[in-house]
C-alpha positions as CSV (number, residue, x, y, z in Angstrom):
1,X,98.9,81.6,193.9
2,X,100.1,82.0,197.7
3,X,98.9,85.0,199.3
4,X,101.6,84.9,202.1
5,X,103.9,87.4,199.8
6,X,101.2,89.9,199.6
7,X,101.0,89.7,203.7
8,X,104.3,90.4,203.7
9,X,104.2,93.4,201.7
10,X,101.1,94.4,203.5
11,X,103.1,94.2,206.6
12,X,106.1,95.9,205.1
13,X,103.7,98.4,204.0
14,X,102.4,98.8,207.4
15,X,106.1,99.9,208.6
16,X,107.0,102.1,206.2
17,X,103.8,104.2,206.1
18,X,103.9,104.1,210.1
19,X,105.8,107.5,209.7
20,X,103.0,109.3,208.5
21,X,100.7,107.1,210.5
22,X,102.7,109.0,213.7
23,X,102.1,112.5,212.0
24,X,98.5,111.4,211.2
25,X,97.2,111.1,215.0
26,X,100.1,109.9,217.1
27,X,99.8,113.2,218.8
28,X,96.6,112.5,219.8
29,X,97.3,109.0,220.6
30,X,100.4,110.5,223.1
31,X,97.7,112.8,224.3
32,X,95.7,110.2,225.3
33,X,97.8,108.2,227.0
34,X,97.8,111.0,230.2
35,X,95.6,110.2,232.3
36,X,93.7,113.6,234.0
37,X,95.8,113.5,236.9
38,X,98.8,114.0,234.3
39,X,100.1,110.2,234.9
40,X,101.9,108.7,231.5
41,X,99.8,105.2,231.2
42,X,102.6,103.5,229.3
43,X,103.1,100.0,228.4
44,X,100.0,98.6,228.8
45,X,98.2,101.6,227.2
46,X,99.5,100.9,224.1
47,X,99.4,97.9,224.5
48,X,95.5,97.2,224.2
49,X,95.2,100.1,221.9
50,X,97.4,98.4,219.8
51,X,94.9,95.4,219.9
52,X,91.7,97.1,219.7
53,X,93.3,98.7,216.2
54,X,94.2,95.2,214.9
55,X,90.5,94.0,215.8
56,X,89.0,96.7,214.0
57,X,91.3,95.9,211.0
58,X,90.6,92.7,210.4
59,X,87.2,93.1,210.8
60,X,87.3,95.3,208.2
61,X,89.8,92.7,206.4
62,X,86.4,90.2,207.0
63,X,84.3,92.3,205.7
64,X,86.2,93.4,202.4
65,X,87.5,90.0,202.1
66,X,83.9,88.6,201.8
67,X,82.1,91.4,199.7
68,X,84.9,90.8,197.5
69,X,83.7,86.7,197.6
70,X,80.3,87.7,196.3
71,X,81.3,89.0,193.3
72,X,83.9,86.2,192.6
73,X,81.8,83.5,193.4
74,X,78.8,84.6,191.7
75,X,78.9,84.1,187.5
76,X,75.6,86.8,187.2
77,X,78.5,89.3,188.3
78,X,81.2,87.9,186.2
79,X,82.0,90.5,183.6
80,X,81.4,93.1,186.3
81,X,83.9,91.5,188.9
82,X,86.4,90.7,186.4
83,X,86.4,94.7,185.4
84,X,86.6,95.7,189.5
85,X,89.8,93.7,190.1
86,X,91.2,94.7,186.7
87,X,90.5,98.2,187.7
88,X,91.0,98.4,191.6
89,X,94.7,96.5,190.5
90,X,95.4,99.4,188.0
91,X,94.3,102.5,190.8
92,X,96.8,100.8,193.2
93,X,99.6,100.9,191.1
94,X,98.7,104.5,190.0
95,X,98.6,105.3,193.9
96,X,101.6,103.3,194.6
97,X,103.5,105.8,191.7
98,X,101.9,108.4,192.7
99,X,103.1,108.5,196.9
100,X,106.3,107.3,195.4
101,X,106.7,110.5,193.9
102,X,105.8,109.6,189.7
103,X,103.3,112.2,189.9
104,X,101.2,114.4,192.2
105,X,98.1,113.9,190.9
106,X,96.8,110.8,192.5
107,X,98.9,109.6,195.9
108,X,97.8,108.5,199.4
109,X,97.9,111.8,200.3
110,X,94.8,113.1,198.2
111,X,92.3,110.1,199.4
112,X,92.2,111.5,203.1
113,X,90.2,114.0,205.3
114,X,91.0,115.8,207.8
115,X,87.6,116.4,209.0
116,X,87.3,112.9,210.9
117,X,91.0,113.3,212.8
118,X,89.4,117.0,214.1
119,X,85.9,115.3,215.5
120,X,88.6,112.6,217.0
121,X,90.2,114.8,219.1
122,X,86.8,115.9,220.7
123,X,86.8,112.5,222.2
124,X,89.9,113.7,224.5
125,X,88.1,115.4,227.0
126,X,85.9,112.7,227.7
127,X,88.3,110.0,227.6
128,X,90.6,111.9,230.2
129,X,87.8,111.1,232.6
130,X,88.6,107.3,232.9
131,X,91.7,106.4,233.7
132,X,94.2,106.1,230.7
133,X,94.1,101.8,230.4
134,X,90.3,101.8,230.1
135,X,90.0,104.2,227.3
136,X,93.0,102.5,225.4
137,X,90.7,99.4,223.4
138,X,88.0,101.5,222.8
139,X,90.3,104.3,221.5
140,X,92.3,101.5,219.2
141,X,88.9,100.2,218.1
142,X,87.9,103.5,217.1
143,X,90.9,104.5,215.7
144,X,90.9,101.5,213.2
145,X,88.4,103.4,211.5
146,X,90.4,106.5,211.1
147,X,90.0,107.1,206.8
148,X,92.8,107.3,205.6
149,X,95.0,106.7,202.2
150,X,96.8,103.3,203.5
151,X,93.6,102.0,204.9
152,X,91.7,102.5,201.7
153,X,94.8,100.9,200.0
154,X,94.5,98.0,202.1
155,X,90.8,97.5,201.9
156,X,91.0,97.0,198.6
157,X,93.9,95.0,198.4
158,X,91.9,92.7,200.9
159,X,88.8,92.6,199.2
160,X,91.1,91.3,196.0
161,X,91.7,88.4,197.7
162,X,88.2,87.4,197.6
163,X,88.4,85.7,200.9
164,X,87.2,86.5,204.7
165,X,90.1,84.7,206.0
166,X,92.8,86.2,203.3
167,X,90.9,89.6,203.4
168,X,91.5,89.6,207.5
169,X,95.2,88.5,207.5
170,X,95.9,91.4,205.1
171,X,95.1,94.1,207.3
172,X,96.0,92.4,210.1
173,X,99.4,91.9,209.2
174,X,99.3,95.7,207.4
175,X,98.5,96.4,211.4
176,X,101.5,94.6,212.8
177,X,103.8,96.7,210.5
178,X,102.3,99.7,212.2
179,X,102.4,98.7,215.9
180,X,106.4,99.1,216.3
181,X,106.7,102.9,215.8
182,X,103.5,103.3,217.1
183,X,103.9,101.5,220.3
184,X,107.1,103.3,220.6
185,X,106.0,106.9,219.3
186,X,107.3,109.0,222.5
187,X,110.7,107.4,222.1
188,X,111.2,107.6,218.1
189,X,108.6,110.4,217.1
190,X,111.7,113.3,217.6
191,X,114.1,110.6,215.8
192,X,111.9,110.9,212.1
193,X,111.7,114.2,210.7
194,X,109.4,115.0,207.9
195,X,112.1,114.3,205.4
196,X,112.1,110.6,206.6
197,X,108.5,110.5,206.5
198,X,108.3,111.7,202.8
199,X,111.3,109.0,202.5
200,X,109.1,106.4,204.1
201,X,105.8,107.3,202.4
202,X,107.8,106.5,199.0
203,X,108.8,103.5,199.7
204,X,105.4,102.7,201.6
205,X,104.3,103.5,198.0
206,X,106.3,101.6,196.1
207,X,104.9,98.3,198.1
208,X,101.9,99.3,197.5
209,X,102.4,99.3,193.4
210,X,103.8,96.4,193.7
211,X,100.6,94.7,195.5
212,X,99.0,96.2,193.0
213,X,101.3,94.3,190.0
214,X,101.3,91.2,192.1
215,X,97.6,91.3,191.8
216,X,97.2,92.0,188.3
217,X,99.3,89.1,187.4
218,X,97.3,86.8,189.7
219,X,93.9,88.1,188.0
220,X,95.3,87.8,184.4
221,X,96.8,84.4,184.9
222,X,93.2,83.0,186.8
223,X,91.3,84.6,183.2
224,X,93.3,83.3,180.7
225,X,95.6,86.2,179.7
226,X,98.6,84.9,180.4
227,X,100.1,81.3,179.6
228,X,98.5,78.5,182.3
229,X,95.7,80.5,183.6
230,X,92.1,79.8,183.0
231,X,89.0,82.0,182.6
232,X,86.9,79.7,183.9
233,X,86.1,81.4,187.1
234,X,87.2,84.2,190.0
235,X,88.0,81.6,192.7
């Protein structure tokens, strides 16, 4: 099966959960962008922060992407991979529901901690010390790391794919869905409210359930469970 529709959805997802992605750390993000001298970087600030996030994603696409190879291209882990993708297909659709608003129990919302956004902001001090375009790729590169709900989503959905190059495009193009509010978060931030956000983070939910469903059907059909497909092997 073609994995372009699951980049698309990746990158749809990336759009709709840039909402929350602004409430998340775009304040610190804004922050940043003054220099010390008070002076509004702009353009090119986001710019290359914009970039250094989309390395760090789809390094992390790489790595997923090929920890999720080893297990499909190596029979000792067979009955153990086939029960990881069964399983990691089934927790995305539960979180998909769950942000969408099916239940409360399990969303995007309970996978993330605030704990690494407060040691973030320590880096503001320090950072206002170089002017506002130096500190911009570092700051993107370190803010690809930033745990949270979509990015665990998105890992996993790259590691289904069982490839480094597949793996990478996933979160890269889950990146690109993010980089238009983003890059324009001091013109749009006042424009969504917090009911938009919840609005967004449902729909941002519902894409990813249906990853999740596209998945499934792509693991079933490659073991043999539905009509075509063959259990000969993960790949």
């Amino acid at each position: 099966m073609s994995d372009v529709p699951l980049y698309l959805m990746a990158m749809l997802t990336g759009f709709l959960g840039s909402g929350h992605c602004i409430g998340m750390c775009g304040g610190i993000v804004c922050a940043l962008s003054i220099s010390a001298k008070g002076r509004q970087a702009g353009f090119i600030f986001h710019l290359l922060y914009n970039f250094g996030r989309l390395i760090t994603y789809g390094f992390i696409g790489m790595l997923v992407g090929w920890l999720g190879s080893l297990m499909a291209y190596s029979t000792a882990f067979d009955g153990a991979a086939r029960f990881v993708l069964l399983a990691s297909d089934v927790f995305l659709i539960l979180i998909g529901l769950g942000s969408a608003g099916a239940f409360n129990k399990l969303n995007l919302m309970r996978l993330e901690f605030a704990g690494p956004v407060k040691a973030l902001t320590g880096l503001v001090k320090k950072l206002h010390l170089l002017p506002a375009y130096a500190s911009a790729l570092p700051l993107g590169l370190v803010f690809g790391f930033l745990p949270c709900g979509f990015l665990y989503a998105m890992a996993i959905t790259a590691a289904q794919t069982t490839g480094v190059i597949s793996g990478m495009l996933v979160m890269i193009s889950f990146g690109l869905g993010t980089v238009p509010a983003l890059f324009a978060f001091a013109s749009i931030a006042h424009l969504i409210g917090s009911r938009a956000r919840k609005s967004m983070l449902r729909w941002a939910g519902i894409m990813i359930m249906l990853m999740g469903l596209l998945n499934l059907a792509r693991h079933l059909h490659i073991f043999g469970f539905l009509p075509g497909g063959s259990a000969a092997c993960l790949c």
